[in-house]
N, C-alpha and C positions, 0 to 999 in steps of 0.2 A: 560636475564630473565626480564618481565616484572616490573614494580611497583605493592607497595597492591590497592586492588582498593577498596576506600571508599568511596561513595554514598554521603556522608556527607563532603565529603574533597573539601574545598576553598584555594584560593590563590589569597591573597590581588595583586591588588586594586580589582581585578575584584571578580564578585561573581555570581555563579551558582544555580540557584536552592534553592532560598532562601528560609523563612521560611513564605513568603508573601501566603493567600490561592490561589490553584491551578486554575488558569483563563479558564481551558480547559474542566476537568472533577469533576463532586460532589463526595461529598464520601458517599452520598446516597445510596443505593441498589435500584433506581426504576430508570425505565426506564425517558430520557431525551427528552421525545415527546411534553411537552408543545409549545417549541418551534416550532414553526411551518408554520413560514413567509414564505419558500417555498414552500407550500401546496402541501407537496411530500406527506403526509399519509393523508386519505379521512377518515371522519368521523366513520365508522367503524373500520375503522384500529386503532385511537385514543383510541376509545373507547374498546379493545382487548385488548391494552397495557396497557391501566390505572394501574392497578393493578398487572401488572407481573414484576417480577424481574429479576435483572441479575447480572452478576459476574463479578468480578474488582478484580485486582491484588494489594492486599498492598502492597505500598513502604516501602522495608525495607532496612536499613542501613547497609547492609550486606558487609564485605570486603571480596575482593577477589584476591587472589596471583597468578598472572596469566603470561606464557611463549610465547613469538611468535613464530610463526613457520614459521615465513619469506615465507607466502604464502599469494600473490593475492589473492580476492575474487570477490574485481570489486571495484565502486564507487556510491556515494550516493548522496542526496542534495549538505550538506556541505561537504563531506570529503570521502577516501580513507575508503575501509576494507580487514582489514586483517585475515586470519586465527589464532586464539593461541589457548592455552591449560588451563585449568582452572589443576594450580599441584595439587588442596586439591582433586577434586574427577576426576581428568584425562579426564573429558567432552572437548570436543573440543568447544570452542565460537566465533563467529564472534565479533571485534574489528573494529567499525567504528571511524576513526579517523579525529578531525577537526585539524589542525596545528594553532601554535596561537602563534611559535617561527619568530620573526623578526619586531613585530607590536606593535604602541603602547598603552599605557592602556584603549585608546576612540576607537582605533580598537578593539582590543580584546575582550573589551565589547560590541560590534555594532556584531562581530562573536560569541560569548559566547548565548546574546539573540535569535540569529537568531537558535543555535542549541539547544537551552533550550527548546523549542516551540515543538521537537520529542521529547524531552526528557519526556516530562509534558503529553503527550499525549501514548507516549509508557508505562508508567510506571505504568496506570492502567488497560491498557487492558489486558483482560482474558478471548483467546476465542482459538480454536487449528487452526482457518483459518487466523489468524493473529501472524506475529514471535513474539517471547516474550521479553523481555527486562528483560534486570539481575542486570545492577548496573551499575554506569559510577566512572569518576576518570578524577581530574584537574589538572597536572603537571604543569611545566614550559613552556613546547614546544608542550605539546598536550592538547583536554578536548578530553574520549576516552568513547565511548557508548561500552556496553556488552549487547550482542543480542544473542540466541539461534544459534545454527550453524545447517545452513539448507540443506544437503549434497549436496543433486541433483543439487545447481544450479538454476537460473533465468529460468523462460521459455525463455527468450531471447534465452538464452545460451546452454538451449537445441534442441531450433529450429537451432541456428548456428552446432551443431553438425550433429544432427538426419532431419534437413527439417520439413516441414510443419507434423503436427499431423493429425489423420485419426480422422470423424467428431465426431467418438463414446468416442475417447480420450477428445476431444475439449468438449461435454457433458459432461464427469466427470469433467472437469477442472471448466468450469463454473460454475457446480451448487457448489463445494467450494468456488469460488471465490466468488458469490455471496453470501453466507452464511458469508462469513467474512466481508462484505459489507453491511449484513442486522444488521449486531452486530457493527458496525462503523455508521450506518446511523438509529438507535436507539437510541444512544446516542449522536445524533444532530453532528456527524465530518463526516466531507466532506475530503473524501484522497487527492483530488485534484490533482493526478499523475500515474492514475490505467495505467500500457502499462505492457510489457511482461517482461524488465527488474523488475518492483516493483513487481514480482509477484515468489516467491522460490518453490520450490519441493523437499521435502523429498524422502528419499531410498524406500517409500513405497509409494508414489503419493500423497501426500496430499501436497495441495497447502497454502502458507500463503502470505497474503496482505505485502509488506514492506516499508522502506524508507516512514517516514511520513514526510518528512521533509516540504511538500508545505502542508500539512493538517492543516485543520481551524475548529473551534468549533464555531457552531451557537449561542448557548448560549448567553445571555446577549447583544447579537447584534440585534439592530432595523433595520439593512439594509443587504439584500446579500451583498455574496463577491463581490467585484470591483474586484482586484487585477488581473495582468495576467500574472497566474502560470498555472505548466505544462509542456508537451511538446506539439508542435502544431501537428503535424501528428495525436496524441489524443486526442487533445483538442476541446469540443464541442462549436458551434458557441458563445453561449454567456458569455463565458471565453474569447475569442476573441475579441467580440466586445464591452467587457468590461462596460456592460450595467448592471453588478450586475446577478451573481448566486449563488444557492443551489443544495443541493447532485444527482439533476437530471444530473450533469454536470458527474457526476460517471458514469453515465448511461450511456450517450454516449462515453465516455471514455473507459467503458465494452464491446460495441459494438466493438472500433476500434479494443481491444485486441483479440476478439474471431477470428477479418480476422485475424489478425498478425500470430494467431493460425493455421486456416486453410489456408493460402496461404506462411507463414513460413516466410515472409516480415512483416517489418513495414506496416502499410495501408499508402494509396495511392503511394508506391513504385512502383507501374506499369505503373504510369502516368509519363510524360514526363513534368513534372513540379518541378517546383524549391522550395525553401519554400514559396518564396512571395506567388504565384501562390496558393499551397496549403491554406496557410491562408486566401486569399481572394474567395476561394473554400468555404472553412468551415464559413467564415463569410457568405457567402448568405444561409447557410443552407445544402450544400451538404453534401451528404454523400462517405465515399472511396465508388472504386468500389467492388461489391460482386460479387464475381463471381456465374458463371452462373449454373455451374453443382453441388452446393449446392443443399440439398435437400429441399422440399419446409416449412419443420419444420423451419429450423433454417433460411432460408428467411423470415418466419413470425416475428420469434422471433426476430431478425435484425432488422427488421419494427418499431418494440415498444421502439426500441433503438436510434434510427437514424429518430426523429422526430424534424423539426425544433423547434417549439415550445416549450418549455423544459416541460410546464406541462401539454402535449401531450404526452411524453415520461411515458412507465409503470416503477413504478417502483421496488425497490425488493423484494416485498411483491408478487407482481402481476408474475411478472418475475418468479419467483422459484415457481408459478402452470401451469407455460407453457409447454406443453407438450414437448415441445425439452427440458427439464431437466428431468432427470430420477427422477422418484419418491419414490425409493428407498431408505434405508438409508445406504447398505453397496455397496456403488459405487467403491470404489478404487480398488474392484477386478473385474471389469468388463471388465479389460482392461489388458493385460497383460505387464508392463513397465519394468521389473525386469531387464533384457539385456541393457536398457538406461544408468544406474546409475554402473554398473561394473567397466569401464575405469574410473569413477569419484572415485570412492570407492578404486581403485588402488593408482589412483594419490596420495588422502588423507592420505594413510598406508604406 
């Protein structure tokens, strides 16, 4: 059986989560659009936000007595997840775990901050296209994130079962994805790792955003990101060439994962290139290839994705009134996925 998990629980020397204010998210209710040194929203858009509000999840110090259930689920930035069991109401939760047994206390603390930075940032969001965050817990040999347990699986890992998705499926998927992306790119954070593994699917097809662990908050920063985070196959040119980006970097990032979607690969898996090769691809601006027998909707929509120029690229405002996104609001039945998730729903019982 697991430990209690207490939100609030330290163990000297190192320290979690301290009582310093949060560097990532306000605990304002308005929206986080001041910021706006990547002049991803155009003066109209500014001006529609000023005044609307949005939703944030209180941190609360809530303990939890929780069992493993010695199940793989995959892995993360910093660390392993596991399956367990929440025993007070029997919900099943994902257990991402960092290891912190063998290192010493200027280790621990160099790993402790690097996973506090999802922590800080998972623990206000409050949206149904992004996984939820429940409580974490600091042992001797672990720090251990409590995440909502998402049945269906990664899109990865349902392209590794099922193949590439049919284009109407890959339409539902993105207009969620994007909708979790407009509520992440509202409050000035950049995911900075959107591909098919960071992206879960429920028994019922709702997609949520996951693993923030490379996510940055523009906030209180005078310069884009430098940094070169990511994975390169989705990494847009100026993540690469490390010349300083913002949230447009998502954008292409969304693009790579929609081919992942319809060709059921990684992007640029078709090419006979290596990673160098790849990277020096995406640093002059290319984009993977799209295939041809796409229809010419989602070739247009590709287009606004897959612009060198980053703010040439549309972004989720623009994006989610593109006719290749349905315009409806009850999408998740338009596609019949119920047959995908059964073998997973077995495994799990």
């Amino acid at each position: 059986m697991g430990s209690v998990v207490c939100t609030n629980k330290k163990s000297p020397p190192s320290t979690l989560l301290s009582d310093v204010p949060n560097p990532f998210l306000v605990d304002e209710n308005r929206m986080e659009v001041k910021d706006n040194n990547d002049k991803y929203f155009d003066e109209g858009e500014l001006k529609e936000f000023e005044n609307q509000q949005f939703q944030v999840q209180k941190m609360v110090n809530k303990c939890i007595k929780w069992q493993s259930l010695n199940h793989y689920l995959g892995s993360g930035s910093f660390g392993s997840v596991e399956l367990g069991k929440d025993i007070e109401n029997g919900q099943f939760i994902a257990v991402k775990q960092l290891s912190i047994k063998g290192y010493n206390p200027k280790q621990i603390q160099t790993k402790i901050d690097q996973f506090e930075q999802e922590i800080l940032v998972l623990s206000k969001l409050d949206h149904p296209n992004i996984v939820k965050y429940l409580g974490m817990e600091q042992t001797q040999n672990h720090i251990n994130l409590f995440l909502e347990h998402v049945s269906g699986g990664s899109i990865k890992s349902l392209l590794e079962r099922y193949g590439k998705f049919p284009e109407n499926l890959v339409q539902v998927y993105t207009k969620q994805i994007l909708q979790g992306i407009e509520y992440l790119h509202k409050h000035g954070i950049i995911h900075r790792d959107i591909k098919g593994a960071n992206i879960l699917v429920d028994s019922t097809g709702i997609c949520k955003l996951a693993d923030f662990g490379s996510s940055k908050r523009l906030s209180f920063a005078k310069e884009e990101c430098k940094t070169f985070t990511g994975t390169p196959n989705w990494m847009a040119p100026e993540v690469i060439n490390g010349k300083g980006h913002g949230r447009f970097a998502d954008i292409w990032s969304l693009g790579c994962t929609i081919i992942e979607m319809l060709t059921g690969k990684p992007p640029w898996c078709d090419e006979t290139k290596n990673q160098y090769q790849i990277i020096m691809e995406v640093m002059k601006g290319s984009p993977p290839n799209i295939p041809s027998h796409l229809s010419s909707s989602i070739k247009e929509f590709l287009s606004h994705c897959f612009q060198q120029e980053p703010h040439k690229r549309w972004n989720v405002i623009k994006l989610l009134n593109h006719p290749f996104i349905p315009n409806t609001s009850n999408t998740t039945f338009s596609v019949d996925i119920s047959n995908m998730f059964k073998p997973l729903q077995k495994q799990i019982n």
